[in-house]
Structures are given as structure tokens and as C-alpha cells.
N, C-alpha and C positions, 0 to 999 in steps of 0.2 A: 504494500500500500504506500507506503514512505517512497519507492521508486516510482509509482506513478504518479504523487504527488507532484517530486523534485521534476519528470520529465515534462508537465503541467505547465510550472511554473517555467519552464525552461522555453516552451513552445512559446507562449504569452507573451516573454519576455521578446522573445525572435520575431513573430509576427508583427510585434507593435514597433519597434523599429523598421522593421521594413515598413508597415505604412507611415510613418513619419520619414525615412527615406524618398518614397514617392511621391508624397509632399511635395517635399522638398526640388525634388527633379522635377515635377509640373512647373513649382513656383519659377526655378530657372529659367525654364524652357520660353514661361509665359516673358519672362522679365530679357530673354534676346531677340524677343516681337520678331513679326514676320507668321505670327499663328493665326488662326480660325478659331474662333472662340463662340461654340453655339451651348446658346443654355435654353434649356426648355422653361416653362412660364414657372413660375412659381405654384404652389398649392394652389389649387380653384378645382374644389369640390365636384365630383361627377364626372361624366364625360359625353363626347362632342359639344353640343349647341343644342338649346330648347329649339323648338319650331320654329317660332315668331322669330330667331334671330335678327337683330337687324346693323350691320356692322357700324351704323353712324349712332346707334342708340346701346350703351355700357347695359341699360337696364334689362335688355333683351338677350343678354348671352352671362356664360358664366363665366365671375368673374372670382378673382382673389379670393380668399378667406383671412383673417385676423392673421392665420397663420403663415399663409402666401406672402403674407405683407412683411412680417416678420422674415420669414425666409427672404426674400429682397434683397432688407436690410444686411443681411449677413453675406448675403452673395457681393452687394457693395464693399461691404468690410474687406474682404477677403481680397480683394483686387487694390483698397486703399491701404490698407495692413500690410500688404506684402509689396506695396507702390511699383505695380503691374500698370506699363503704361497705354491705354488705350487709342489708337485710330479714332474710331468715330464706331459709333454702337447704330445697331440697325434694328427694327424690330417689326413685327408682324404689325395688322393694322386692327387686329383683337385684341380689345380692351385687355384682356388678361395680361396680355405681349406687350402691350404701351404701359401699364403700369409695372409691370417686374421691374422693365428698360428704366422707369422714370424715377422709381423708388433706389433702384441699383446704382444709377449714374448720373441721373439727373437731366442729362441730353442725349436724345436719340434723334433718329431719324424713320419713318416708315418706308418698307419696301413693300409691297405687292406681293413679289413672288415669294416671301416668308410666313405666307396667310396660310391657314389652314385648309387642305381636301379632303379630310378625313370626311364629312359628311355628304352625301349624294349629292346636294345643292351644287357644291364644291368640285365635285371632285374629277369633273372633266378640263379644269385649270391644270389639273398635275402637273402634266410633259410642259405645258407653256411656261409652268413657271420653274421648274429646274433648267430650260434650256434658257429663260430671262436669266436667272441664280449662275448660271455656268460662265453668261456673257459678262456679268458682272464681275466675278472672281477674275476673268482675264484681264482686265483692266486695274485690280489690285496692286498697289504698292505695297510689295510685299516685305518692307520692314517694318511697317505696322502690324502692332493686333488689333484684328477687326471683331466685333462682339456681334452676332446673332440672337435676335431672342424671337423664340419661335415656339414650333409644335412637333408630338412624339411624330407625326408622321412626316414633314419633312427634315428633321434629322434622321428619320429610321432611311429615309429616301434618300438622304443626298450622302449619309456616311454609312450605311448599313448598321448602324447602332439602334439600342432600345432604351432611349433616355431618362429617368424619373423625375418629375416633378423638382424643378431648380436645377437639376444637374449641369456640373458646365463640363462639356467635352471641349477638347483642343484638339484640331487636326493641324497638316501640316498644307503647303498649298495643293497637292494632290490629293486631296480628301482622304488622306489618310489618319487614324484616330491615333494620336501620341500618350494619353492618358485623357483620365477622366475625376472630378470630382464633386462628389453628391453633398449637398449641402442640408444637413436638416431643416426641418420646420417643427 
């Protein structure tokens, strides 16, 4: 029992370093800019969009929670804490997407092709708006890092990832995924 203990405490001890390790290699990576930095919205309660959606009306779609909001906040932290310097942040033009962006950094910008197709309404936008999203990455200055704030299905679309609720993934300019980190709420 005493050896399973010791080898316990031993794993614990190894595991936790290494993710303070990877940390740590994000935060660099983030801080030699030239990354892709897509975070999916913050907590907002349910999934897709009521009926009546209507994307000029916040009232009509779901939006943050107490704790979404909260989550934000820490997402901001985390990029000001580790003085990770930002390009210019982009966000979808879902309420959910403009307030993570707004709470997180204060200045965004909207793109179209960061909107959601998850729901049928939607979802004959796809192709047009990856191939908008692809022409715009070619035009990138790629010593900046460019912020993302969007939805699980176009990051699941544009990185082959399955993002959670605040998650910020970092890719590289080939949409390749360098590391990931999930930020509670």
C-alpha cells in the first residue's frame, strides 16, 4: 500500500509539471506572435439559436451566462498577465462572439465569415465563408497574433478540432493546432 501510495504521489507530482510546462511553451509561442489564436465564445447556456433568432437583436439568441462573462474576464487576464501581444481580434457577429471579444479585449472587429452554420438557416454559408476565412489568412501579417472569436463548428471546420466553451486554440499559419488552452468558468 505504502508503494502505491509513494508511486501516486510520484505520478501527481510529474503530471503537474508537465502541464505547467505546456503553459508555459503556449505562453512563449503566443508571446513570438505570428499565431492564430481562435477561442470559442465563452459559456452561453444551451445550444445553436432559438427560432426567432435574429442576429441584429442580442434578445433573440443565446447569449453569455454570469459565468460566460466571468470566463471573458479570465480569458482577458490571461493574454494581459502573460503580456501576449495582440494584432487586432476578430469576432463573429453573435452576440455571444461580440461580447466574449468585448469583455476579453475591449476592441474587436466583426467578420462574417466567423458567424455560425451550425443551424439549417445557416448552414448553406459554410464553403463561402471558409473560402472568405482562407482569402483573408493570405493577406495576414504574419508577425502578429490574430485573435478569433467564434463557434465549435467553425473551428471544428477550419482546424479539425472540438473546442469547449472559452477554449483558446493556437495554430500556426497552416492551420495547424500548436497547443490548446481551456479556461474555466
Amino acid at each position: 500500500m505504502k508503494i502505491l501510495n509513494f508511486l501516486l504521489i510520484i505520478f501527481i507530482s510529474i503530471s503537474s509539471s508537465i502541464k505547467a510546462d505546456s503553459k508555459k511553451n503556449l505562453i512563449e509561442e503566443l508571446k513570438n506572435g505570428g499565431k492564430l489564436i481562435f477561442i470559442r465564445h465563452a459559456y452561453a447556456p444551451g445550444g445553436g439559436d432559438p427560432d426567432n433568432f435574429d442576429i441584429n437583436d442580442c434578445k433573440t439568441q443565446r447569449n453569455l451566462s454570469d459565468s460566460g462573462r466571468i470566463q471573458s474576464q479570465k480569458i482577458g487576464s490571461f493574454f494581459e498577465k502573460n503580456k501576449i501581444l495582440i494584432g487586432k481580434v476578430y469576432s463573429s457577429e453573435w452576440c455571444r462572439c461580440k461580447e466574449t471579444a468585448f469583455i476579453a479585449f475591449e476592441k474587436y472587429e466583426t467578420k462574417n465569415f466567423l458567424n455560425s452554420f451550425f443551424s439549417e438557416k445557416f448552414a448553406n454559408n459554410k464553403k463561402k465563408q471558409i473560402i472568405d476565412f482562407d482569402k483573408f489568412i493570405s493577406t495576414w501579417d504574419k508577425d502578429q497574433n490574430l485573435v478569433f472569436v467564434t463557434h465549435y463548428v467553425v473551428i471544428a471546420e477550419i482546424l479539425n478540432y472540438a473546442p469547449s466553451s472559452g477554449e483558446i486554440i493556437m495554430a500556426d499559419k497552416s492551420l495547424k493546432v500548436i497547443d490548446t488552452l481551456e479556461i474555466e468558468y
